[in-house]
C-alpha positions as CSV (number, residue, x, y, z in Angstrom):
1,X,-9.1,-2.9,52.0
2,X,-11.8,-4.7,50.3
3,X,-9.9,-6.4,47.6
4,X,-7.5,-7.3,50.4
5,X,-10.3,-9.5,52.2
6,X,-11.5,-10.5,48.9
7,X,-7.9,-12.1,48.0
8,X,-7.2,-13.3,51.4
9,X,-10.6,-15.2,51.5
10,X,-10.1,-16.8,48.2
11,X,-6.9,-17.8,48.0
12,X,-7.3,-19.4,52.0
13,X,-10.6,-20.9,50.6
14,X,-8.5,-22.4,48.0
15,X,-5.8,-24.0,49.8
16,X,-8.9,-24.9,52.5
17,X,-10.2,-27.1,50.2
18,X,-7.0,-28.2,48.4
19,X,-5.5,-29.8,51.7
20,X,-8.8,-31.2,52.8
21,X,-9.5,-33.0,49.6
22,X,-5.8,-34.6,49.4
23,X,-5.8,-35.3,53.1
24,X,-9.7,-36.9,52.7
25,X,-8.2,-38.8,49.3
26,X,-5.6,-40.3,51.3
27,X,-8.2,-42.0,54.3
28,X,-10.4,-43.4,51.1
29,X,-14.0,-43.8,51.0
30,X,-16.4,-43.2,54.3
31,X,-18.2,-46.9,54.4
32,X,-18.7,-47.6,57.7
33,X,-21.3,-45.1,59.2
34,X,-21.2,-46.8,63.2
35,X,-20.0,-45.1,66.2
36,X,-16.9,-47.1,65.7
37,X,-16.1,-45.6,61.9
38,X,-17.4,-42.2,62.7
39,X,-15.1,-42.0,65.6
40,X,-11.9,-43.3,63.5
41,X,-13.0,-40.8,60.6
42,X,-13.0,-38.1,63.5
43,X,-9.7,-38.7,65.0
44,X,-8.2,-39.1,61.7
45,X,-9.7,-35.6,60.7
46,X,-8.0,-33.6,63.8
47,X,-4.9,-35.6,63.5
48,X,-3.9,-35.7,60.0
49,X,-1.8,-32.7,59.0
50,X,-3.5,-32.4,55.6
51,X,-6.9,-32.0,56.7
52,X,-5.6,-30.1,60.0
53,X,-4.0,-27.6,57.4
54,X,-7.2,-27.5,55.7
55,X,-9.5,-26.6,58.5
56,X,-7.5,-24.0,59.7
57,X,-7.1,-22.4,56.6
58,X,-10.8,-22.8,56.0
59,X,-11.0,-21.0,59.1
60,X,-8.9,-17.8,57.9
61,X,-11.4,-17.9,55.2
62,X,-14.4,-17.8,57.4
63,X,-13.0,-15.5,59.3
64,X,-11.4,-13.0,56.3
65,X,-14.8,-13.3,54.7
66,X,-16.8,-11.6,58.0
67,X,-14.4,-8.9,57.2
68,X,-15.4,-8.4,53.9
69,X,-18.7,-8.0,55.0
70,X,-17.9,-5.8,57.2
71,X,-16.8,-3.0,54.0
72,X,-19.2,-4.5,51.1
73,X,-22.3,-5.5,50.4
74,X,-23.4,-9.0,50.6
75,X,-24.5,-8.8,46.6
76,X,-21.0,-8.1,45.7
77,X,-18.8,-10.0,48.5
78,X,-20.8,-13.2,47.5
79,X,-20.4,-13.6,43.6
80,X,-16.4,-12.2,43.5
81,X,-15.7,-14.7,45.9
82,X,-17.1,-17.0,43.4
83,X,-13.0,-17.0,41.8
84,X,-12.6,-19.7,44.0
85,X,-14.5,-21.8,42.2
86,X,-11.9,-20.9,39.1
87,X,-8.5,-21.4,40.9
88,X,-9.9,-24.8,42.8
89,X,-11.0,-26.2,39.4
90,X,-7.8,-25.1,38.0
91,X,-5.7,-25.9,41.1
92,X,-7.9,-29.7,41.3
93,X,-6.4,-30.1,38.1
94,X,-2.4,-29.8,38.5
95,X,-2.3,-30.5,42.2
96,X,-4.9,-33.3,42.4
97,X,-4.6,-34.7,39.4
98,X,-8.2,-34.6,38.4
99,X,-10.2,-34.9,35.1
100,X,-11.9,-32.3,34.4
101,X,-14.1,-32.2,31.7
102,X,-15.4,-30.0,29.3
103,X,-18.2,-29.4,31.2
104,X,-17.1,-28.5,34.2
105,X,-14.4,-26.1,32.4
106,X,-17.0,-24.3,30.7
107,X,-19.1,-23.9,33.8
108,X,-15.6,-22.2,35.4
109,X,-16.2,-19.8,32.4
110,X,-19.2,-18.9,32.9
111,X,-19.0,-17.9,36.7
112,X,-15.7,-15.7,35.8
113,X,-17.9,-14.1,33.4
114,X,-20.4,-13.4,36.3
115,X,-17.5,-12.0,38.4
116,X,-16.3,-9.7,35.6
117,X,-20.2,-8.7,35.1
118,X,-20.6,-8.2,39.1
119,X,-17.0,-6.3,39.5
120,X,-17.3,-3.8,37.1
């Protein structure tokens, strides 16, 4: 059951983010910090379906990730659901259309190596 929480967390992590980065990328910059811009950027958060979808699936992954607690130890559920950070660079990539450097490629190496060293 644990690998089932583990997938589950991930992958609604994933699409979490996904949806809440397109949905944010569409409203544009934040540059009006007054009660009048903070309250449009609130009611375009709860209204747009992107960032909607995101939330809730950011939710399941809350949610998924309490389970996981609830059969492993905090040491192990904490790194392995580090392959998030590996499928959103990837996923940032052909869905978002994002550059992403060499850098940032080679740190998405490095924490799959940690995952591999933690899981084993």
């Amino acid at each position: 059951m644990k690998w089932t929480w583990i997938v589950i967390t991930v992958l609604s992590g994933t699409v979490g983010d996904l949806l809440s980065a397109k949905g944010m990328a569409i409203h544009g910059e934040i540059d009006d910090f007054g009660p009048r811009g903070m309250a449009s950027v609130m009611r375009y958060i709860v209204t747009h379906p992107l960032v909607v979808g995101g939330i809730f699936a950011n939710a399941i992954a809350f949610f998924s990730f309490m389970a996981l607690l609830s059969v492993s130890d905090l040491s192990f559920a904490v790194p392995v659901t580090a392959l998030s950070y590996i499928i959103k660079t990837i996923c940032a990539k052909w869905f978002l259309d994002e550059c992403i450097t060499w850098r940032r490629w080679a740190g998405a190496v490095l924490v799959a190596i940690g995952i591999v060293l933690i899981s084993i």
